[in-house]
C-alpha positions in Angstrom: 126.5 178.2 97.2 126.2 177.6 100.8 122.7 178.6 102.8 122.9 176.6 106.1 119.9 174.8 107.6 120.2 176.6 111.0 119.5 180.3 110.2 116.9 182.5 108.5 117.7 185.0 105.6 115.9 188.2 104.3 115.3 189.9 100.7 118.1 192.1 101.3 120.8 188.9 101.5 121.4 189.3 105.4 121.3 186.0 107.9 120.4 185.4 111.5 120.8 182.6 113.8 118.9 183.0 116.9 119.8 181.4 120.6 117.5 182.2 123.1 116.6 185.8 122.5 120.2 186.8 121.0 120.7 186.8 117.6 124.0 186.6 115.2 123.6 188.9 112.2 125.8 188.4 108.8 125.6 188.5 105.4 124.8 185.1 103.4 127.5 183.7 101.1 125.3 184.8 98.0 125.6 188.4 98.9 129.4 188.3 99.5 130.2 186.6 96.8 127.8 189.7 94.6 130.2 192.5 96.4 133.5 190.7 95.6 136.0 191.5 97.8 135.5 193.3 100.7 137.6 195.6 101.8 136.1 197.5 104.6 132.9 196.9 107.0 131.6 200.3 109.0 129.2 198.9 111.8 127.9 201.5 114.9 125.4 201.5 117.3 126.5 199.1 120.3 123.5 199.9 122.6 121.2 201.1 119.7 117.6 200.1 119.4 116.3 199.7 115.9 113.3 198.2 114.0 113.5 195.4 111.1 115.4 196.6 108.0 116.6 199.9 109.6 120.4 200.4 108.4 123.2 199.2 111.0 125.9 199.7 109.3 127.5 199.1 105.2 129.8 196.7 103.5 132.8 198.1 101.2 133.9 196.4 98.0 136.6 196.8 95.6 133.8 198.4 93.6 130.9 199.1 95.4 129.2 199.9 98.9 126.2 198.1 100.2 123.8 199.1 103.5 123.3 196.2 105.9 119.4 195.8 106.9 119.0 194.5 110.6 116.4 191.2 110.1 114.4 191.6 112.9 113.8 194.8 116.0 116.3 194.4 118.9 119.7 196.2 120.3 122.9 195.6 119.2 125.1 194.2 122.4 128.0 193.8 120.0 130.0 194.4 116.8 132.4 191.5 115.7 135.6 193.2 116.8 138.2 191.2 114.4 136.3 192.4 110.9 138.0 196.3 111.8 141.2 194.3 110.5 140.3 191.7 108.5 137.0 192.5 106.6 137.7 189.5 104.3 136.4 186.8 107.1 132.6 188.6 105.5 134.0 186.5 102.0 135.6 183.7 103.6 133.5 182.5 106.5 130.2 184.7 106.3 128.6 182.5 108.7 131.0 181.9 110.6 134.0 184.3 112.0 132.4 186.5 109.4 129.5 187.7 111.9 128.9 191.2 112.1 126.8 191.9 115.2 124.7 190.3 118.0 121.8 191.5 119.4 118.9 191.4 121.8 115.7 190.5 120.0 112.8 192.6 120.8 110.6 189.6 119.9 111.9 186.0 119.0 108.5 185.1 117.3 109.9 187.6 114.6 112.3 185.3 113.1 109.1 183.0 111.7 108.4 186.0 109.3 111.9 185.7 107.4 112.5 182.7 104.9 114.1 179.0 105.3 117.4 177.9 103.2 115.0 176.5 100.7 113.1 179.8 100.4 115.7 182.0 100.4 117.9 179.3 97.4 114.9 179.9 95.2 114.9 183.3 95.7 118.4 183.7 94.6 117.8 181.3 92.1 
């Protein structure tokens, strides 16, 4: 599986690659490839506020439906725009094209909290 170098990744299977004080939130490859195929990817809240691991949004399989947990506290500025029709970029490119939102990040020091590719392989095992 593929865990890139250049991002940080949660319990809960979500990434996020930080530039300045914006972050790119997605999936990770392990967690797409546990959902399947996804059919359907329901993100709101352009302009909300939340706190690490509040809900912004869910993932829908062919079976199953899965809440996203936001890494770290910011505001969404955007929601990836071309997953409304083609919510298969999540299985195919999850971190690339397959980006679900970007955000403001209330504090950049938050990202040293969440775990390293190596971390985050053993945790998945």
């Amino acid at each position: 599986m593929n865990y890139p170098d250049n991002v940080k990744y949660t319990k809960d299977h979500e990434w996020v690659a930080l530039e300045g004080n914006t972050a790119t939130v997605g999936i990770t490859d392990f967690a797409q490839r546990e959902l399947g195929d996804i059919v359907y990817v329901d993100i709101s809240g352009v302009g909300k506020i939340l706190k690490a691991e509040d809900i912004f949004g869910s993932v829908e399989a062919v079976k199953t439906v899965s809440d996203l947990f936001l890494p770290i506290a910011g505001t969404i500025n955007e929601v990836n725009p071309i997953l409304e029709s083609q919510p298969e970029l999540v299985n195919s490119d999850p971190y690339g094209k397959g980006w679900m939102v970007k955000m403001t990040v209330a504090n950049p020091a938050d990202i040293d909290g969440l775990m390293d590719a190596a971390a985050y392989s053993q945790l998945v095992g």
